[in-house]
N, C-alpha and C positions, 0 to 999 in steps of 0.2 A: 273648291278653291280656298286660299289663303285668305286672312283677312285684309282689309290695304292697311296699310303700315307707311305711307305719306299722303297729305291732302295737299295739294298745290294750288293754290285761290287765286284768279286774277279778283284783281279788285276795282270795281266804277264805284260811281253815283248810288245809283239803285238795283244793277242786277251785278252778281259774282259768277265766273266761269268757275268750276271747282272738278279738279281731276283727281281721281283717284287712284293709285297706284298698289299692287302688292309687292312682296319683298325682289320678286324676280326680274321687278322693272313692266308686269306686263298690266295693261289697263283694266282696271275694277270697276269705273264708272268716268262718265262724265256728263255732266248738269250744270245747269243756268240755277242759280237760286238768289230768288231780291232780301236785299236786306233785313226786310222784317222777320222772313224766317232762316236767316243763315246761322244763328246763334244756335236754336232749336236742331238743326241740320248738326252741328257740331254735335251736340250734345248726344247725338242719339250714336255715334259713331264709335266704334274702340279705341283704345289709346293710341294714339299716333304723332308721327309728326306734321306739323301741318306750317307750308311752309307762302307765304306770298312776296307777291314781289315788291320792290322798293317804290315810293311813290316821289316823283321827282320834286325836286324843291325850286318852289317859282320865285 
């Protein structure tokens, strides 16, 4: 398979939902990962887009 080529991150507190996509639309992974290793999760990944959602303003 392709490599994913967008990472879509919900983003909380302490854990991230994070999907992974390849270029055909179809799903590469998805994973729970908490914040202290999310950065490290990034880093090991291809270059990508990586996109999250907006966090509302209170």
């Amino acid at each position: 398979m392709t490599e994913v080529s967008i990472i879509g991150v919900d983003l909380a507190k302490n854990v991230f939902q994070l999907h992974g996509a390849h270029a055909d639309g179809s799903v590469a992974f998805r994973k729970k990962v908490n914040r202290a290793k999310f950065l490290n999760f990034l880093a090991q990944q291809p270059r990508c887009v990586v996109a999250m959602e907006p966090q509302p303003s209170i």
